[in-house]
Every structure is written in structure tokens, then in C-alpha cells.
KEVEXPA-389361 format. One line per 10 residues: number of its first residue (from 0); their letters; for each residue x, y, z of C-alpha. Coordinates in steps of 0.05 Angstrom, whole numbers. Each point is the difference from the previous one (the first is absolute). Example, Ala and Ser with C-alpha at 12.3 -4.5 7.8 and 13.67 -1.06 7.14 Angstrom:
2
0> AS> 246:-90:156  27:69:-13
END
This chain:
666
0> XXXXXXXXXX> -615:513:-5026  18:62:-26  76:6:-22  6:73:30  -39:-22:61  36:4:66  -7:-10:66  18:28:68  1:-30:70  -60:15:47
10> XXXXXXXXXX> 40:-2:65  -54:5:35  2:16:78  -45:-39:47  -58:37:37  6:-2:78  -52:-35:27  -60:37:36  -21:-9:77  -64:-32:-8
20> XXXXXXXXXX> -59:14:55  -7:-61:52  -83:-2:-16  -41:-19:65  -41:-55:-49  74:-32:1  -3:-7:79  -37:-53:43  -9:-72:17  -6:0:-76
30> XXXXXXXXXX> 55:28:-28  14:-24:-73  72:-34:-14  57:42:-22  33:-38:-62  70:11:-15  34:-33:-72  70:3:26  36:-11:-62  74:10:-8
40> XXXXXXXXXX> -15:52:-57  -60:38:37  -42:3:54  -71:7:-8  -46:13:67  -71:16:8  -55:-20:30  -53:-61:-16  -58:49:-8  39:36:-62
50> XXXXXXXXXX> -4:-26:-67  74:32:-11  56:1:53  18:73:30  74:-15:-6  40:-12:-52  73:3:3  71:-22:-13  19:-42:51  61:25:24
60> XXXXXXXXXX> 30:41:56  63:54:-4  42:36:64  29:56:-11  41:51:41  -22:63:23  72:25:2  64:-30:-7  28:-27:63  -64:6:35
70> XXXXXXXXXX> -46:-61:24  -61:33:-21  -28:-37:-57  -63:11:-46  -40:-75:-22  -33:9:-56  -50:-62:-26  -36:-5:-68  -29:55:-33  35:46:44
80> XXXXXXXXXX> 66:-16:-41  -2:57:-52  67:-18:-42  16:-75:5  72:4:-32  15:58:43  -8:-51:64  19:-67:-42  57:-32:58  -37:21:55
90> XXXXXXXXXX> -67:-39:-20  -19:-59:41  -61:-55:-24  -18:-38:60  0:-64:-52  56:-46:-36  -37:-43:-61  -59:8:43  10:-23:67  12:56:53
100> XXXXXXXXXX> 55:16:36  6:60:29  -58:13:46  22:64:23  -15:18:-71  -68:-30:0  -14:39:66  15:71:-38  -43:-16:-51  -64:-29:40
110> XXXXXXXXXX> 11:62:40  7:47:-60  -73:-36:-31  -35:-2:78  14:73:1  -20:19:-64  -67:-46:15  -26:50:45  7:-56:56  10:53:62
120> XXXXXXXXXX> -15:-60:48  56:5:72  47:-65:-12  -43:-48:-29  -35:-7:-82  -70:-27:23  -6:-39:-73  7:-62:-23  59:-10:-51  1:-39:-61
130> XXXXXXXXXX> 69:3:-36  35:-29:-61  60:-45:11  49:-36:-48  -8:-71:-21  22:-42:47  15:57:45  59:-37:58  -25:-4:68  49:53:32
140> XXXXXXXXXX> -23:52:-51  -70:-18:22  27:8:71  12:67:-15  -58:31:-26  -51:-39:55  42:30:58  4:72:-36  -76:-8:-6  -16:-27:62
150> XXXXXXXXXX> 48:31:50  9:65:-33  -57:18:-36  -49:-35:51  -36:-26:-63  -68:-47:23  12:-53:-61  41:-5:-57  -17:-41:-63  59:-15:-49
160> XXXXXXXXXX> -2:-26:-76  42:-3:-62  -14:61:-44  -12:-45:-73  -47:-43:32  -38:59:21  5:24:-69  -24:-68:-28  -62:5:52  -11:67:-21
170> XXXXXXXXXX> -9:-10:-76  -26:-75:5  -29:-18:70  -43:24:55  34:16:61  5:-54:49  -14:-53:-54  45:-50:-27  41:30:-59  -6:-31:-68
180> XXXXXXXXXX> 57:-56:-17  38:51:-36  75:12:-16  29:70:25  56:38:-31  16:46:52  54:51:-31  18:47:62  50:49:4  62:-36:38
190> XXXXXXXXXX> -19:-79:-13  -46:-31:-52  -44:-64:24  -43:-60:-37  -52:-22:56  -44:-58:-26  -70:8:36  -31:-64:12  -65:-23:35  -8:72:20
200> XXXXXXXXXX> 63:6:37  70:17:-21  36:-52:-12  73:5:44  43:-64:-41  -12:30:-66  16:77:20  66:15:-39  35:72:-3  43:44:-35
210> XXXXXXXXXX> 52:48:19  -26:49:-47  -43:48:-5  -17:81:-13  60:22:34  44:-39:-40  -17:14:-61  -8:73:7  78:-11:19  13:-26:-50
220> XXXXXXXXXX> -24:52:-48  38:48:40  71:-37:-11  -20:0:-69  -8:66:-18  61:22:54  37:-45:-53  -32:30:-66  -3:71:24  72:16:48
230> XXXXXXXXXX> -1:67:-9  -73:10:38  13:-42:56  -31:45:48  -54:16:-51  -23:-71:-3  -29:-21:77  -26:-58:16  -59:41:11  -8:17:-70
240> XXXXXXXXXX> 12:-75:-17  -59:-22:30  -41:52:-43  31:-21:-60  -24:-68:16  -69:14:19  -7:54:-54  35:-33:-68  16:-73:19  -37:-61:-26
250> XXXXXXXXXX> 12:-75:5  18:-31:-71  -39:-56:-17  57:-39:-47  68:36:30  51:-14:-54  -60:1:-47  -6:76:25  70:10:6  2:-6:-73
260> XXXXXXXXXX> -39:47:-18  33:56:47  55:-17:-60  -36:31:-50  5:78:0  -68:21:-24  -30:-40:63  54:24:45  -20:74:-18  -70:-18:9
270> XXXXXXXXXX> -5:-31:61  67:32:37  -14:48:59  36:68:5  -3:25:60  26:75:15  43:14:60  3:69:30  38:37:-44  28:79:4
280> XXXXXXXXXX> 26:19:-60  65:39:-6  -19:79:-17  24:31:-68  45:54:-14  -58:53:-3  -31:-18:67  69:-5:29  10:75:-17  -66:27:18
290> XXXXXXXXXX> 4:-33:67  63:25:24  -19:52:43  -56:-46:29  51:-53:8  48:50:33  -59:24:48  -23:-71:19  68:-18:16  -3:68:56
300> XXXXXXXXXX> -63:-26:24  28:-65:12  70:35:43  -57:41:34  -31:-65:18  66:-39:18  18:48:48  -74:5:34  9:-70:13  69:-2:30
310> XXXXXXXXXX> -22:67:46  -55:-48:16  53:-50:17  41:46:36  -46:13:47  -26:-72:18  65:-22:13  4:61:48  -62:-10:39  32:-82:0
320> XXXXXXXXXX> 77:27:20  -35:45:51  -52:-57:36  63:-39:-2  44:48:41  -56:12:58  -5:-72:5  71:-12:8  9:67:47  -61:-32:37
330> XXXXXXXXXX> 42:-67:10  62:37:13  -29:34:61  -31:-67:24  65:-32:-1  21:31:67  -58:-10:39  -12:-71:-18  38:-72:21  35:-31:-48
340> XXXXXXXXXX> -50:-57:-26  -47:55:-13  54:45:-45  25:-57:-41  -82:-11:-14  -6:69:-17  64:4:-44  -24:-63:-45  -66:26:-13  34:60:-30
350> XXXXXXXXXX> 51:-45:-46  55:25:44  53:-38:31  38:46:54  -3:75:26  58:9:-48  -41:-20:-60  -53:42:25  36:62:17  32:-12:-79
360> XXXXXXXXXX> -70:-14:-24  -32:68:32  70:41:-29  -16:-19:-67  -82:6:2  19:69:28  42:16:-53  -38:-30:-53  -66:50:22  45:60:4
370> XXXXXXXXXX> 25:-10:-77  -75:-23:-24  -30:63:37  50:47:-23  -8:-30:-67  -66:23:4  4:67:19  55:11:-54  -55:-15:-49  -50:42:26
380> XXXXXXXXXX> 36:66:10  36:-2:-67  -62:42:-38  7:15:-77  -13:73:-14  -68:-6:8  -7:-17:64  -17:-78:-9  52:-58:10  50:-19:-44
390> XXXXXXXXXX> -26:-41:-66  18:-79:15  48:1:-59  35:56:32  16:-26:63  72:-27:11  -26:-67:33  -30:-26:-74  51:38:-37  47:-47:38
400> XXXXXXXXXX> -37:-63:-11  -4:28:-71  73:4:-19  5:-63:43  -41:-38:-58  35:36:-55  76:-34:29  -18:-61:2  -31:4:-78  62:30:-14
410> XXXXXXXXXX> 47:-68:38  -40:-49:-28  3:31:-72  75:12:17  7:-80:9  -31:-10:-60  39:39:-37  60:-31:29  -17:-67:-13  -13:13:-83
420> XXXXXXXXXX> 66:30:0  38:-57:29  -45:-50:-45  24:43:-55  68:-8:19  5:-63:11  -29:-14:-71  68:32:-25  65:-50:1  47:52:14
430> XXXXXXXXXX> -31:45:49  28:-3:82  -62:-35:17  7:-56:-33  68:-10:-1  -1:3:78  -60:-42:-3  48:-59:-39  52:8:43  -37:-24:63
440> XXXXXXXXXX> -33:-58:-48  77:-24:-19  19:9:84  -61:-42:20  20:-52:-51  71:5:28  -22:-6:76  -42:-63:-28  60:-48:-15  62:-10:44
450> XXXXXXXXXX> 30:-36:-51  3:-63:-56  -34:-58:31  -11:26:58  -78:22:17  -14:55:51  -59:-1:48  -50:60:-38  -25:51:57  -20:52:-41
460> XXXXXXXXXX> -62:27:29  10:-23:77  15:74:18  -43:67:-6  70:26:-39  -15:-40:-58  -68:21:-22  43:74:-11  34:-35:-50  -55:-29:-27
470> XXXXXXXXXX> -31:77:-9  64:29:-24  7:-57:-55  -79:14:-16  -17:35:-66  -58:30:34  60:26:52  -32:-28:60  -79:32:-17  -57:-5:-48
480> XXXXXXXXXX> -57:44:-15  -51:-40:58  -71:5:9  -2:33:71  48:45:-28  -44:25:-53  -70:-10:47  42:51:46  17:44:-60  -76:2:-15
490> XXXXXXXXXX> -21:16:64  47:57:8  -18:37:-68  -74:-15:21  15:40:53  31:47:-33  -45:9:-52  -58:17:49  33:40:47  52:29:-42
500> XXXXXXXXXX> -30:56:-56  68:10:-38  17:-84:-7  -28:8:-73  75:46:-16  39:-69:14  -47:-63:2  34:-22:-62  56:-39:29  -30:-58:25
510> XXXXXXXXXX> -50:-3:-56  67:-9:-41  34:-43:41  -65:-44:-3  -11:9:-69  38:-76:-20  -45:-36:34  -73:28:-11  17:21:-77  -42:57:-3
520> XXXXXXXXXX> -60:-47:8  -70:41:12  -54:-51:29  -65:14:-33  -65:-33:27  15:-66:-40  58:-18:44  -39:8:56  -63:-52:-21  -5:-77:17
530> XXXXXXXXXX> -22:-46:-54  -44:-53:27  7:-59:-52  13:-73:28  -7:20:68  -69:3:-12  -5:-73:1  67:-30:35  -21:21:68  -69:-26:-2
540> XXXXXXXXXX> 26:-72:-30  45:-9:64  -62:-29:32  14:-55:-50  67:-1:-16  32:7:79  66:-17:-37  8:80:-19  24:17:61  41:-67:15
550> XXXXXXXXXX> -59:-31:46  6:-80:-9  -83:8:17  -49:-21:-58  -52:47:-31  -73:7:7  -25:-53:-47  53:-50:25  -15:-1:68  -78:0:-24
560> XXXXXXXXXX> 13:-69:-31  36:-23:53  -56:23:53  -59:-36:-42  46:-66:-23  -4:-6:77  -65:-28:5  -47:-50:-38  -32:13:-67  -72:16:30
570> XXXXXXXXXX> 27:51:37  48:26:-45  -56:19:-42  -36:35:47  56:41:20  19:30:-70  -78:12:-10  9:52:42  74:36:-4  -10:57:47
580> XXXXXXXXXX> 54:65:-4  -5:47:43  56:49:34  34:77:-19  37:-35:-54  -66:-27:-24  -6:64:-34  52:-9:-62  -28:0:-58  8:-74:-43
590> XXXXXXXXXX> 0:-35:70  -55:-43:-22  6:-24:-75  75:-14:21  -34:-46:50  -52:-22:-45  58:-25:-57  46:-31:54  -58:-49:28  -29:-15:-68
600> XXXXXXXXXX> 76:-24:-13  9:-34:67  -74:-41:7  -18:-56:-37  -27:13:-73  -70:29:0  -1:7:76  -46:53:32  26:56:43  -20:62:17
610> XXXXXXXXXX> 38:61:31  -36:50:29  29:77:35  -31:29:60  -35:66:-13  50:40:29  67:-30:13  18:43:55  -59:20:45  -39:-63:2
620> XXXXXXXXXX> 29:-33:52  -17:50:37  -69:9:-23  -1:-79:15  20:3:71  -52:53:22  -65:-44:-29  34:-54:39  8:52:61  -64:21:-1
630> XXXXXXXXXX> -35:-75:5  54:-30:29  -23:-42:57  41:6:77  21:-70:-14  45:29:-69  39:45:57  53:-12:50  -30:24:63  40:35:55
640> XXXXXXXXXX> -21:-59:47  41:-46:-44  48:41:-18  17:-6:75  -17:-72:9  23:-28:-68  66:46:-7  25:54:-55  11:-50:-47  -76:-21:-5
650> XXXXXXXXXX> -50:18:-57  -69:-7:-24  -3:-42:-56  -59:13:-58  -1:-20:-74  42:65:-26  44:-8:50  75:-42:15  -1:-68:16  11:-13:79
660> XXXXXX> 43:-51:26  25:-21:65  69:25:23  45:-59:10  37:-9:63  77:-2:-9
END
């Protein structure tokens, strides 16, 4: 890599999905399968016929609020999410390490891909189903999807299997045929699973999984550079994380061995990442100066607009003050012709208690109209001498919010000011300060003892009285410099400095009183880059080493060892011939030497093995499930007959599916 060479983040938005057409070759007696991988990083849907699916997106679902205070929400699902961190605690995933548990969820989302289908069918999807589930998948989540299916969606059949043996049919098998005796590394994005495929079927006893997967490690990576990098914590998202991980990391194939040579400079300058965040730099002198009077005019534009949008304001909360009134004068003459059940009714549904609170509530609507409208009218009939209204920064309204800004600059500088000069004081033996601030120290140690061996109960602190004490007898004379001080302090000479042309003639006073802590430092583009060294490679290794993050769980190649030492030597050897990885996390780069060195370590000397990586890690699942929906015979799907007669817990079993067992009476 080039030493110069750096980097900047893509951020790239998703694309909203399109409403695809409902095609009459998709209708009939006939109507091909609709094949959803319902993973617990994305959804893929499409249709059995397609060689690609017509849906692909994050599968996750936000609410948000139309207004504040209002019940109106918009649910967005997927692609539809344009900013992720902008909506990051108000995300839902119908899934926890890949079972799900909130259905609603899953009802959103099947709704959201139905829709975007083209499926215009009244109350019912006239299409077969066959959908990915997790390994093992409990009956009551199972519950849960075959009655959404069935009862809501009216669905004729539904077909369910685990996504990584449809992979492993995809890039191995035919569909409907017993899959190869195979071992399958399934690396998924909340859990991470070793399923041992034997005589064509999965093989339940030997299924082992990990609490670990995509999610965590991207985590990880975030905490790490949070930890490296405080000073750009809302620079570094967990968004940007999972770029870093996809776009620089790699999986070391000897980790201390690599470790070592991040040591060395010349290979930590060629292999580091430098990655540019959005950076403004600070304007010189000279552009200062020649920008003044566009600064100056900018900052009128912006008063011009400020005062547009409180006139806007103005008048909304007219029209609202005035609805409000003829609803309330309304009530008020219904009171008298009405019985009493009837007025009490009324009087709730307008949030009022009594007549008295509504005659008080209709005096001050009243009055509150009469001051906005006249208000109004003062600002429209003061003309300048051109006959147009008065310039916004003219008006006494802003002028008044103006010098309203300016004060309370001026107080908190005031306290400020205050506070040095005490500290200064105090730092002086001799001055009043201190030498009242000794006198209450020697009267609290007085107060303290009542005499020789005698021990008084201490108290001090029991009352509010005593933490004035405490202030007075404080060298910081009961205050400090705080941070919502200064935030407050910014905002108000933000303010100022936008709305206010001549702030430039006095701005200098915070500046100074600021000037001990920032030291006249100047960020430059440097201070605002992330170096990408070890991270590259300690994220990626936690699928081996759990232990970074304090998980008691054991890595990848342990639990592989443990899976195979599970059954006899024949078939041990036919399930490391054929080591299949598949899953999003397949994608790291190193993934398979690392693999490749581990097993050569862990099986007997000159043992064969093989490991082998699906074609694509993250789509073939799907691409697996819709061969096997497209041959699939009806025995493969859960009818709606026995859905009915067998119960919401029932489901077809096949060879890339779960293993069924009987429930067991308690």
C-alpha cells in the first residue's frame, strides 16, 4: 500500500425497494413457490422461477413518530431505512441468536416483501411458501410462523428448511437428494453452528452452537475504536464498523505470529489503513477578511429566515388557539341544554374538569388570540420608508430575543470570571478568602470534639445546611467551569454568531476564557483520520478466540474437534473430507487456510481433509431453497389440511430440513 494512500468511508444509503408487477404467468392452479431466506441479517424473497431473488434487504423494522405527542407513527422495513444510526434505539429484529420472537415483527416484514411482490391478491397469498429457519428452530417459534402463514396470510402449503443445508444442496447435491456426508460451518450473523451431515440427513446429537457471530464481532470493533479514537465517538458508528470489517479486515492465519509483525514499523506503515473522516477545515486570515461582508449578509438571510418561520408559527398556533375556542364555546352552550351525565361526557372529552375551568380556559384562549392577532397586525403596518415591512432584524420581537442571548453570554462569562478570581484568592495566604475559608475549617474541627476522651456522634452532612459549608470551604467557591455550562455557552455564541452581524467586535471573551484548556490547538485533517492497524485482524479472530469479549464459549476449530471426536474413525474421516463454510461471515478473507492449519494440527498425522466454501456465502441458501421449491414434491410441504388436523406445531420433514420429534406429554 501506498504510504500517502488514504481512505474514506462509503456510507452508502440503501436503495428502496421497487413495486414489482404481479405477472399473470405467476397466477393459476400452478403458481410457482415464493422462497423467503429469513435470516437474522437479511431477507431475501423471490420467486422459484427467478434465478436471483427480487428482494434483498436488511431485516429489520423502525417506528417512528409523525409528531411528538401524537399516535401517528411511520414503520419503516428494510431498504426503506435511509440512515440506520439516525433510527439506531428504535430498530426492532424479529430474531434473538436466531430463533424468533417477536412475530408482530415478522408480520411487518412479510407484509412489507408481499407488497413489494406485486401480490395484489384480497386476504389471501395463493403460493406455496418455502422458508429458512434456524437450527433446531423451538416448537413455539415454529408455532408462530405456521399460524402467521396459515391464518393470516391464507398460504396453501408451507415448506421449511435450515438455510446451510440448503447452501450445502446447492453447491454439492441435487435437490431432493440425500446431501453428501459432509461437515458444515455455518457462520451466521447472531449464532455460529457445526452440523455434522450424516447418511444424508442432519445429524441432531452432534449439532453444537456458538453464541457468536457477525454481530458480535462487528461490536466488538466498534468498542475498540470508541476506546482508541474518544474524541470521534459520534464519528465512529457501528455502521461504519461493519464496513471497516467487510472492507479492510482479514482473519490471521498464526495470530500472535501476526501480531508480531504489526510490531515492526515498516509493516505497520505498509499494511495500516487510514481512513479520512469528514473534515472542514478552519478558514485563514485572508478568507476570513474577504468573506466578511458575505458572512455579515448570510447571517441577515438567516434572521430573515428565523422570523419567516416563527410568523409561520404564529399563525398555526392561531388557527389551533382559535379551533380550540369554538369548540369550547360550542360545549359551553351545550352545557345548559343537556343533563348532567351528558355535560360531564362532554367536559372530559375537552380535558376540562368543571364550567369554572372552562370559563378560565376560554378567558385565556381569548386573550391569548387577541395578543397573537394584534401581534400580527403590529408587524404588518409598521412599513420601512419604502413601503415594504420592516427588515426581520429590525423588528423589536428578535431585537428582544437578541439582547436576550447577549445577557445570558454576558452571566455566564460573569460567573466565570468570578470563580478565577476567588481561585486566585484563595491561592494567596493572607487574602479575606482564605483566611475566612480557615476559620470555618478550625470551627468544624472544634464542633467535632466535645472534649478529651470523650467521642461525639459525627452528623455532619445529615442536613441541606451543611453542604453550604462544604461550598464556602471549597477552593472552587462552591462552582467549576462544567460541561453543560460551556455546551450552553456554545450554543448561545452560535446563535449569536449567525444571527448577530456585529458579535465579531466582542467574541473574544470566551475564546480567552477557553483558551487554558484547548491551547490554541488547530485540528488539521490528521487529527481527524482513524488508523486501522490490529483491528484489522482482532475482530475477525474472535470467532476463535470467544475469550476477547469474556465468553467462557470455545472457538471455531475447538468445537470442530469436539463435533468430529464425537463419532467413530470411519466417519470422522468422511466428515473432514468435506468441511463445508458457508454464511455472511464466510466472506473474510483467511477464513479458510486458518481452518486448513487448525485441522492439519488437530487430526492425526498425515490425515486427509478437505475444506471446501460455498460459491457465494450469502445468497446460496437462497439460491438452494428455490431449486428445491421448484421440484419439491407436495409431500416436502405442510399442507393446510394438516396444519388443521396435525396442529401449529407440525412440519414437513425432508433431507435439508430439522429433525421432527414427537412432543412429549407433561
Amino acid at each position: 500500500m501506498e504510504e500517502d494512500k488514504v481512505f474514506t468511508f462509503r456510507d452508502v444509503k440503501p436503495t428502496p425497494d421497487i413495486y414489482h408487477t404481479y405477472d399473470s404467468s405467476l397466477k393459476g392452479n400452478n403458481a410457482p413457490a415464493i422462497v423467503i431466506d429469513h435470516g437474522s441479517c437479511q431477507c431475501r424473497v423471490g420467486w422459484a422461477v427467478d434465478a436471483n431473488p427480487k428482494l434483498t434487504f436488511r431485516n429489520l423494522m423502525a417506528k417512528l413518530r409523525k409528531e411528538k405527542g401524537k399516535s401517528d407513527v411511520d414503520i419503516l422495513v428494510g431498504n426503506d431505512i435511509a440512515n440506520f444510526e439516525a433510527v439506531r434505539f428504535q430498530l426492532k429484529s424479529p430474531f434473538d441468536r436466531d430463533v424468533i420472537t417477536q412475530i408482530d415483527t415478522v408480520e411487518t416484514i412479510f407484509d412489507y416483501a408481499f407488497s413489494h411482490l406485486g401480490i395484489d391478491t384480497e386476504g389471501s397469498v395463493n403460493h406455496p411458501v418455502v422458508l429458512t429457519e434456524a437450527v433446531c428452530n423451538p416448537s413455539p417459534a415454529r408455532q408462530f410462523m405456521n399460524e402467521l402463514l396459515f391464518e393470516c396470510y391464507q398460504v396453501p402449503a408451507v415448506s421449511v428448511g435450515i438455510d446451510a443445508l440448503f447452501s450445502l444442496q446447492h453447491n454439492f447435491s441435487k435437490p431432493c437428494v440425500e446431501l453428501p456426508t459432509s461437515l458444515v460451518v455455518r457462520l451466521g450473523y447472531q449464532t455460529t453452528h457445526i452440523l455434522p451431515v450424516i447418511g444424508g440427513k442432519c445429524d441432531p446429537q452432534g449439532i453444537r452452537r456458538i453464541n457468536l457471530g457477525g454481530l458480535q464481532m462487528i461490536s466488538y470493533l466498534h468498542r475498540l475504536l470508541q476506546l482508541k479514537y474518544p474524541s470521534h465517538l459520534s464519528s465512529v458508528t457501528f455502521t461504519r464498523a461493519e464496513e471497516l470489517i467487510h472492507d479492510y479486515g482479514y482473519i490471521a492465519e498464526d495470530y500472535l505470529e501476526e501480531l508480531s509483525k504489526w510490531a515492526d514499523g515498516e509493516f505497520y506503515d505498509e499494511n495500516v489503513r487510514k481512513i479520512q473522516l469528514p473534515f472542514t477545515p478552519a478558514p485563514t486570515a485572508a478568507e476570513t477578511s474577504l468573506n466578511l461582508e458575505q458572512q455579515q449578509q448570510r447571517r441577515k438571510e438567516n434572521v430573515k429566515r428565523l422570523v419567516e418561520i416563527n410568523a409561520k408559527k404564529r399563525e398555526e398556533r392561531l388557527a389551533s388557539d382559535e379551533e380550540r375556542l369554538e369548540t369550547l364555546q360550542i360545549i359551553q352552550h351545550q352545557l345548559a341544554e343537556v343533563d348532567d351525565a351528558l355535560a360531564i361526557k362532554l367536559l372530559r372529552q375537552a380535558e376540562i374538569t368543571d364550567e369554572h375551568h372552562l370559563e378560565q380556559e376560554i378567558q385565556n384562549i381569548q386573550d391569548r388570540v387577541s395578543r397573537t392577532r394584534q401581534k400580527m397586525a403590529a408587524a404588518a403596518a409598521n412599513p420601512n420608508e419604502e413601503g415594504e415591512p420592516k427588515k426581520p432584524n429590525e423588528t423589536a420581537e428578535f431585537q428582544e430575543w437578541l439582547e436576550g442571548i447577549r445577557k445570558q453570554r454576558t452571566e455566564i462569562l460573569s460567573r466565570r470570571k468570578e470563580r478565577q478570581q476567588r481561585r486566585q484568592e484563595l491561592t494567596k495566604r493572607k487574602s479575606a478568602a482564605a483566611q475566612e475559608r480557615m476559620r470555618i475549617l478550625s470551627m468544624l474541627a472544634k464542633s467535632g470534639s466535645s472534649g478529651p476522651g470523650k467521642k461525639k456522634e459525627d452528623t455532619f452532612g445529615m442536613k441541606d445546611e451543611d453542604w453550604d459549608i462544604y461550598k464556602a470551604v471549597s477552593k472552587d467557591g462552591g462552582g467549576s467551569d462544567s460541561e453543560a455550562e460551556q455546551e450552553k455557552l456554545n450554543d448561545l455564541e452560535s446563535a449569536l454568531k449567525r444571527y448577530d452581524p456585529n458579535f465579531k467586535n466582542y467574541s473574544g471573551a470566551s475564546s480567552n476564557a477557553g483558551e487554558g484548556s484547548s491551547g490554541g490547538f488547530v485540528p488539521t485533517a490528521e487529527f481527524y483520520q482513524l488508523h486501522i492497524g490490529t483491528e484489522r485482524i482482532r475482530a475477525p479472530e474472535l470467532f476463535f478466540q470467544p475469550s476477547f469479549i469474556g465468553s467462557h464459549q470455545a472457538g471455531i476449530s475447538e468445537t470442530i474437534d469436539y463435533v468430529v471426536k464425537l463419532y467413530d474413525p470411519d466417519t470422522q474421516l468422511q466428515l473432514v473430507n468435506n468441511v463445508f463454510v458457508t454464511g455472511g461471515s464466510a466472506n473474510i478473507p483467511g477464513l479458510v487456510p486458518r481452518l486448513r492449519k487448525d485441522l492439519l494440527s488437530m487430526r492425526p498425522f498425515e490425515s486427509p481433509f478437505k475444506i471446501n466454501i460455498a460459491a457465494d456465502p450469502t445468497g446460496d441458501a437462497w439460491r438452494g431453497a428455490r431449486e428445491f421449491g421448484k421440484v419439491a414434491p407436495p409431500s416436502a410441504y405442510l399442507s393446510r389440511a394438516e396444519y388443521q388436523e396435525c396442529g401449529p406445531y407440525y412440519f414437513a420433514e425432508h433431507h435439508s430440513s430439522n429433525r421432527r420429534f414427537a412432543l412429549i406429554k407433561q
